[in-house]
C-alpha positions in Angstrom: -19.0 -7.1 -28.6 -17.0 -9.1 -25.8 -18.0 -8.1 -22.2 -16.1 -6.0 -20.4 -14.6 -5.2 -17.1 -17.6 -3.5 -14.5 -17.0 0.5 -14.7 -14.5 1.2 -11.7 -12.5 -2.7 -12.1 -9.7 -3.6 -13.0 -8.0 -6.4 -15.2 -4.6 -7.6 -14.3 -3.0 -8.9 -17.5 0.5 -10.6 -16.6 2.4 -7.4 -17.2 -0.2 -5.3 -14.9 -0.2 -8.1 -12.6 3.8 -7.9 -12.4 3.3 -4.1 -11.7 1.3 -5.1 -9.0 3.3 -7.8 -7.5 6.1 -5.4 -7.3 4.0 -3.0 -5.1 3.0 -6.0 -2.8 6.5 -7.3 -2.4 7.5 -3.9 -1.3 4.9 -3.6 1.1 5.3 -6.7 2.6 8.9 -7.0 3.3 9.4 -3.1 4.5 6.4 -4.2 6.8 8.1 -7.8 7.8 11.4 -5.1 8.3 9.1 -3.1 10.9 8.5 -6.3 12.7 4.7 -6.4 11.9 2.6 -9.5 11.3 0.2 -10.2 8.1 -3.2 -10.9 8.5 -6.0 -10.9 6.3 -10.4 -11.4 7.1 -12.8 -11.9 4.7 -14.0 -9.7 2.2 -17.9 -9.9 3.0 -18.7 -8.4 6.1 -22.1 -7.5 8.6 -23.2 -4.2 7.1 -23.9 -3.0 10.7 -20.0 -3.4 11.2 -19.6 -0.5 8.7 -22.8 1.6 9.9 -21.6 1.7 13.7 -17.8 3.5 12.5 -19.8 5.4 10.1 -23.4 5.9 10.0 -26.3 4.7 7.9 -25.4 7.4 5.1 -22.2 5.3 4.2 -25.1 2.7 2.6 -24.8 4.5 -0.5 -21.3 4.6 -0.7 -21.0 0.6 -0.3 -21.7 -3.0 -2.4 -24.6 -3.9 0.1 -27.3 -6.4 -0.2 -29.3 -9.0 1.7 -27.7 -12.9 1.3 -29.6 -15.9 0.9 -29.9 -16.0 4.9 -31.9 -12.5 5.2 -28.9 -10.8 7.0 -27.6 -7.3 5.7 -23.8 -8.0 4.1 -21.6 -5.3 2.4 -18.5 -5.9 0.6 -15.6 -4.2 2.7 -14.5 -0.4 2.0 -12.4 -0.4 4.6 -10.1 -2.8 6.6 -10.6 -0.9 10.0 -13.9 -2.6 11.1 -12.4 -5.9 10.7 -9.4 -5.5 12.5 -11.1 -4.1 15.0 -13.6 -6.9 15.1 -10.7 -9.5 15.3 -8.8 -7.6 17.9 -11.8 -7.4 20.5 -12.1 -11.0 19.5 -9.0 -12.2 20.9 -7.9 -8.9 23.5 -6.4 -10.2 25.7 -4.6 -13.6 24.1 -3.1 -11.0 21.9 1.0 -9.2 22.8 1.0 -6.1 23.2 1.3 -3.7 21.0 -0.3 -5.4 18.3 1.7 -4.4 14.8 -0.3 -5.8 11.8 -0.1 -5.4 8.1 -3.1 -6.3 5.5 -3.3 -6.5 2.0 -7.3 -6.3 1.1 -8.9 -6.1 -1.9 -11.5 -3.2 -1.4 -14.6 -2.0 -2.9 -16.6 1.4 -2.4 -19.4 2.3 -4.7 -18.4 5.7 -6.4 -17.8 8.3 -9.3 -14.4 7.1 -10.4 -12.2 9.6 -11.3 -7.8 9.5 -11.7 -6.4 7.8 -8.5 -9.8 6.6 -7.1 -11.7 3.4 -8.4 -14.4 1.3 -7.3 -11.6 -1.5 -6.0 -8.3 -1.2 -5.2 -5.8 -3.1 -3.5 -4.6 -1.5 -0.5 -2.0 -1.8 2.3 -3.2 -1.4 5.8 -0.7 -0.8 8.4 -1.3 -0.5 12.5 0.1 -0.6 16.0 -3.0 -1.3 18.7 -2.3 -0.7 22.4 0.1 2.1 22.4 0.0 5.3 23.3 3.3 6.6 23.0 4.2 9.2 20.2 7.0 7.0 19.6 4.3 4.4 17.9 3.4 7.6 15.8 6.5 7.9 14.8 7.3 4.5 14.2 4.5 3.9 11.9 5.4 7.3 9.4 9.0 6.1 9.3 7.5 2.8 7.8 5.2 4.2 5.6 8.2 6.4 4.2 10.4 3.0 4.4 7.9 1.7 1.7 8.6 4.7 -0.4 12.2 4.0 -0.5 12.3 0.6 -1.3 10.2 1.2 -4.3 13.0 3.8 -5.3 11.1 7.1 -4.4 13.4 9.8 -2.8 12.1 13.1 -0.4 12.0 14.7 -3.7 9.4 12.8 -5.4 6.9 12.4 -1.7 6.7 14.5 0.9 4.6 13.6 4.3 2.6 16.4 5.7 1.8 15.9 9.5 -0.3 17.5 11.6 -2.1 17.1 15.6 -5.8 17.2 15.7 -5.4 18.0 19.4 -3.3 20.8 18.6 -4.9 21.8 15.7 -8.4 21.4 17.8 -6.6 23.8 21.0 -5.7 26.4 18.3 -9.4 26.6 17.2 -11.0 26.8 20.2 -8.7 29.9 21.1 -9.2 31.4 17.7 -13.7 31.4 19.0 -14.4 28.1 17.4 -17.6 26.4 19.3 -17.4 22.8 20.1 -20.5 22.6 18.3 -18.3 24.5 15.3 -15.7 22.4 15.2 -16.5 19.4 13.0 -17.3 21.6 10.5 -14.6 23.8 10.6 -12.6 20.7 10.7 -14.3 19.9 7.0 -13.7 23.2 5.5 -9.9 22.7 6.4 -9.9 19.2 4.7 -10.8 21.4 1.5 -8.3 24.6 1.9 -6.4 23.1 -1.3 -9.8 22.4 -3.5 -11.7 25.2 -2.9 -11.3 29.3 -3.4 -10.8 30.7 0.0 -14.3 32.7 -0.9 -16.2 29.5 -0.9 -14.7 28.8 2.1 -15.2 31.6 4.2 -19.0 31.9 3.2 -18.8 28.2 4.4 -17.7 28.9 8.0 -20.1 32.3 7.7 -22.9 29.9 7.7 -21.6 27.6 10.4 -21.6 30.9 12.7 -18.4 32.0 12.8 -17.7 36.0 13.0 -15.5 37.6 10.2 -12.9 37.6 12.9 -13.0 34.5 14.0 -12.7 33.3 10.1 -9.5 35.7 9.8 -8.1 33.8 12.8 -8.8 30.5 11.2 -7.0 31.0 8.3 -4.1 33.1 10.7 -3.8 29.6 12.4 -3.6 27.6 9.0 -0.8 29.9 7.3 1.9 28.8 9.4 4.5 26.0 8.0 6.9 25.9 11.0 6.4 24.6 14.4 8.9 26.4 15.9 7.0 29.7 14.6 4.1 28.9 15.9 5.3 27.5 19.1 6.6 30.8 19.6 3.5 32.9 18.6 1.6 31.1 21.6 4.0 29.8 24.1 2.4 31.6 26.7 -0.7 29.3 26.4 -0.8 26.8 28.6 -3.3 24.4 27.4 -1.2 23.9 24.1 1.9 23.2 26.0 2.0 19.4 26.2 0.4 19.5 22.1 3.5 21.7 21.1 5.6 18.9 23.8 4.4 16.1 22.6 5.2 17.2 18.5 8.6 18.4 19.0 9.2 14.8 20.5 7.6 13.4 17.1 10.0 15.2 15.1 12.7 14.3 17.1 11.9 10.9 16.6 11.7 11.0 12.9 14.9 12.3 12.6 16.3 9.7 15.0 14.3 7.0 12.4 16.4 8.6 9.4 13.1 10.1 7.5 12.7 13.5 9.1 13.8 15.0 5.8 10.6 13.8 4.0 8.3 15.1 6.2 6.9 19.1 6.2 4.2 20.7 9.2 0.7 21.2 7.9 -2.5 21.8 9.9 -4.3 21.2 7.0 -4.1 18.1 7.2 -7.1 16.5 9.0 -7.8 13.5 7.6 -11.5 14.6 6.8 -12.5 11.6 8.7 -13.8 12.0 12.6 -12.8 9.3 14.2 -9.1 10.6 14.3 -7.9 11.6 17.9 -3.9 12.7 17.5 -1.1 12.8 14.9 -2.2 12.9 11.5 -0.3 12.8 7.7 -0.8 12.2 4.4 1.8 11.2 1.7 1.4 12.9 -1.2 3.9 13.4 -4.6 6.0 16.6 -4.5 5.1 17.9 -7.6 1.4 18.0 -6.5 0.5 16.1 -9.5 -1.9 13.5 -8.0 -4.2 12.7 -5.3 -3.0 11.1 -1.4 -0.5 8.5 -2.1 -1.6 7.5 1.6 -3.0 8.4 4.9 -3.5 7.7 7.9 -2.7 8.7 12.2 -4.1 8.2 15.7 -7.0 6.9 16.1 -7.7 6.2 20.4 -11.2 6.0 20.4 -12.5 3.7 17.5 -11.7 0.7 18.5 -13.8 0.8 21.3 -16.3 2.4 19.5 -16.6 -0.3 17.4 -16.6 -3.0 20.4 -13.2 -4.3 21.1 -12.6 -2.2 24.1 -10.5 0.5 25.3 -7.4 0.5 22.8 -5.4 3.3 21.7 -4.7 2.5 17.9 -2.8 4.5 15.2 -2.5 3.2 11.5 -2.3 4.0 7.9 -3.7 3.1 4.3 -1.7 3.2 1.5 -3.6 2.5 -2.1 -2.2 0.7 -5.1 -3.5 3.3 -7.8 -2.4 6.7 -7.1 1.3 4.9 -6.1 1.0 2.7 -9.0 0.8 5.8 -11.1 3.5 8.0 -9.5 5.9 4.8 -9.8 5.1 4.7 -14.0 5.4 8.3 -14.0 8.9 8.1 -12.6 9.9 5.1 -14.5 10.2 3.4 -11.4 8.6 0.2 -12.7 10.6 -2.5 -13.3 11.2 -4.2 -16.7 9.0 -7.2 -16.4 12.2 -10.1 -15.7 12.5 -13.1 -17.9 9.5 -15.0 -17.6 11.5 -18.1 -17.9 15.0 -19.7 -16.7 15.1 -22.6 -19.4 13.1 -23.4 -22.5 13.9 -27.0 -23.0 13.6 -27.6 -27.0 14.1 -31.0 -28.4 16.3 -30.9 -32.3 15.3 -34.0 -34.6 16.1 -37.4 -33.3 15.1 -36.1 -29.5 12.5 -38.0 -27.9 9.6 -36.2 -26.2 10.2 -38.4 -23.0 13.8 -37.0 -22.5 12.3 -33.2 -23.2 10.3 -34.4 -20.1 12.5 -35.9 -18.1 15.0 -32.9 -18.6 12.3 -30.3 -18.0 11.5 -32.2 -14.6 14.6 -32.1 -13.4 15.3 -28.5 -13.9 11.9 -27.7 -12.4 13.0 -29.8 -9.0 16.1 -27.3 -8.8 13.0 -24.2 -8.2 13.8 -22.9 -11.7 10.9 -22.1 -14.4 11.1 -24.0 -16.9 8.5 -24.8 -20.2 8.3 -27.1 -23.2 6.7 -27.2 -26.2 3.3 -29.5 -25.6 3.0 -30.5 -29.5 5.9 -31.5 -31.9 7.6 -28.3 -33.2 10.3 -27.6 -35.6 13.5 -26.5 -33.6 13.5 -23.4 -35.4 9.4 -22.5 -34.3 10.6 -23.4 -30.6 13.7 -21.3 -30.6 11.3 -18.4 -31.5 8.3 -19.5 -29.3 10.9 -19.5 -26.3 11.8 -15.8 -27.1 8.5 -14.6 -27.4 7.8 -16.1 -24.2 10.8 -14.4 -22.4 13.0 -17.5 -21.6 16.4 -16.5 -20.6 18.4 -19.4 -22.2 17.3 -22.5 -24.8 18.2 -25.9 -23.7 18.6 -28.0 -27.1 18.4 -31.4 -26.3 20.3 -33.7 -29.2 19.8 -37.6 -28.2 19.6 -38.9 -24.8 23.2 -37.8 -23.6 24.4 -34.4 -25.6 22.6 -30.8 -25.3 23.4 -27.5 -25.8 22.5 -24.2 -24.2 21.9 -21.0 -26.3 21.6 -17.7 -24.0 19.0 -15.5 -26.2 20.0 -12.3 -25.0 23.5 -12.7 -26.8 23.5 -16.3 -28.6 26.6 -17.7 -26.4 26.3 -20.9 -26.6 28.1 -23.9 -24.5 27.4 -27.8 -24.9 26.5 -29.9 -21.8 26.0 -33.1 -21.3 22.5 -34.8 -19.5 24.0 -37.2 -17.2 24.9 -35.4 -14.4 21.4 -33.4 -14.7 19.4 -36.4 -14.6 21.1 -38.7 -12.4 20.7 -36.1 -9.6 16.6 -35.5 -10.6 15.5 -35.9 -7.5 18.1 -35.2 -4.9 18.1 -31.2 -4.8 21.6 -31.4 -6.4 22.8 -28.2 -7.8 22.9 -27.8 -11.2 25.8 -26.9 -12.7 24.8 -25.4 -15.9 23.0 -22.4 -13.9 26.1 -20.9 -12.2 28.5 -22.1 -15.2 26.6 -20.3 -17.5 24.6 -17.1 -15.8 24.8 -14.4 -18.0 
């Protein structure tokens, strides 16, 4: 048997490959439209780099070996490290606040399952040096912005937000230890996976009194800041939390996207090294996993080296939102693979197919030609199959004709004019004469 893709990869055929340049263009000119700058870093990295965010438990997780010089490498899970790396690099060269966008490949050593492989593409997206909740705001409106222009409405995504400051405040009033907390913090990652029974016994085991469990889950039923606002405005240590997120909404409905997004303190973003706002974009109808994710993140950066930087940013994964898109027929129609297919009849010379060919391709349009003497007939068909938009029959060396496939119009031309402007940029004439 032929060999196959590695378990967990992917192979992009031209029309998977189109699927995916679709995603990318979206990404990249909402991002451009949010005023952030692309950057990219290589895809082999110090394993250390990952071990010092994460700890030496995320080995297992990773593609990690020795090289051929003895030092420890891992091919990147993540795109954090590395920004952070090139950041510290360059601090204080760099204008404040940074606002970058990456499109890495990735690679995590897992058990695949539906929306999660072993590489993906995925968009990275983050402000650096900011502190502001307008930044926090700034960066969910262009996460949303990205679900817009691929044609997704509030309908199909929904962005559930959170504060892990509040969310932390609320705990510690409700008898949660410090020494509780991170735990606690994983059992709400899982409130949607797991029975509430598993859970409970969970945070039983962690120390935590049947009271202080039924005030856990108290905290976690309410869906409305203003409700829960109210059930503790007389605490004063949540004040500027409760402040700081009616400001947030404020601002989203100032950005236009306030509509999309719902209050959840569920939302933790399982991950420690979060410090503030939090969300997660996931499909309204619940059907699959985190379309994205991402918040505040004030402290990594310098754990990681590159000084003290407050940071906020997002990842936003090519599977799960290249599924949702097929599912809502939101995929384009792969587009004529072709403006021209120049076809010589009998009496044509293979020079002027060339010629002709050459000059269309100088005017930026994509153009092909049969590479081996073909009956007119075998070319007409060959340029259907491969998705040419019109058929330029060339005759002799002055008279042509062009055939539109989609509904046979045809229109003669003559070469002349084409050819004695080759290599001057001229515009072509036949293009906007004849668009269908």
């Amino acid at each position: 048997m032929p060999p196959s893709a590695l378990p967990g990869f992917r192979d992009f055929y031209p029309a998977e490959c189109a699927e995916r340049s679709h995603i990318f263009q979206a990404w990249r000119e909402v991002a451009l439209r949010f005023a952030f700058t692309e950057y990219d870093g290589p895809p082999l990295e110090s394993l250390d780099l990952y071990t010092k965010k994460s700890g030496d438990e995320i080995v297992g997780q990773l593609y990690a070996f020795e090289d051929k010089g003895g030092r420890h490498v891992a091919l990147r899970p993540e795109m954090t490290p590395t920004l952070a790396r090139m950041v510290a690099a360059r601090a204080n060269a760099l204008r404040k606040p940074v606002r970058w966008f990456s499109i890495p490949q990735l690679f995590r050593y897992e058990r695949q399952q539906r929306g999660r492989l072993r590489e993906h593409f995925q968009l990275n997206l983050d402000i650096l040096g900011e502190a502001g909740v307008t930044a926090d705001a700034e960066l969910l409106a262009a996460a949303l912005g990205m679900m817009s222009e691929l044609g997704l409405t509030k309908d199909d995504v929904r962005a559930r937000v959170s504060d892990r400051r509040l969310l932390n405040g609320l705990l510690v009033l409700a008898g949660v230890s410090s020494d509780q907390l991170p735990l606690v913090y994983g059992v709400v990652d899982k409130l949607e996976r797991e029975p509430r029974p598993v859970l409970e016994e969970k945070l039983a085991k962690a120390g935590c009194s049947d009271l202080v469990v039924a005030r856990i889950f108290e905290v976690l039923k309410f869906t409305d800041l203003d409700m829960l606002r109210s059930e503790f405005h007389g605490v004063a240590a949540l004040r500027d939390d409760f402040s700081r997120l009616a400001s947030y909404f404020e601002m989203l409905d100032a950005l236009g996207v306030r509509d999309w997004v719902v209050f959840d303190l569920s939302i933790v973003r399982g991950l420690a090294y979060y410090t503030g706002i939090v969300f997660e974009l996931f499909d309204a109808r619940g059907e699959f996993r985190a379309i994205a994710g991402g918040g505040r993140y004030d402290n990594l950066i310098a754990q990681l080296g590159g000084g003290d930087i407050p940071a906020l940013g997002f990842g936003m994964g090519d599977v799960v939102l290249g599924e949702l898109l097929r599912t809502r027929k939101l995929m384009p129609r792969q587009a004529d693979a072709l403006d021209y297919w120049v076809a010589g009849a009998e009496g044509a010379s293979d020079t002027i197919v060339m010629r002709v060919a050459t000059a269309l391709r100088r005017r930026k349009l994509r153009v092909e030609y049969p590479l081996r003497e073909q009956k007119l007939s075998k070319q007409i068909k060959t340029a259907a199959t491969a998705g040419a938009a019109k058929v330029l029959i060339i005759h002799d060396d002055r008279t042509a004709t062009i055939r539109r496939l989609a509904d046979g119009h045809e229109e003669s031309v003559g070469l002349a004019d084409l050819l004695d402007g080759a290599g001057d940029g001229a515009r072509d004439p036949w293009v906007s004469a004849n668009a269908p």
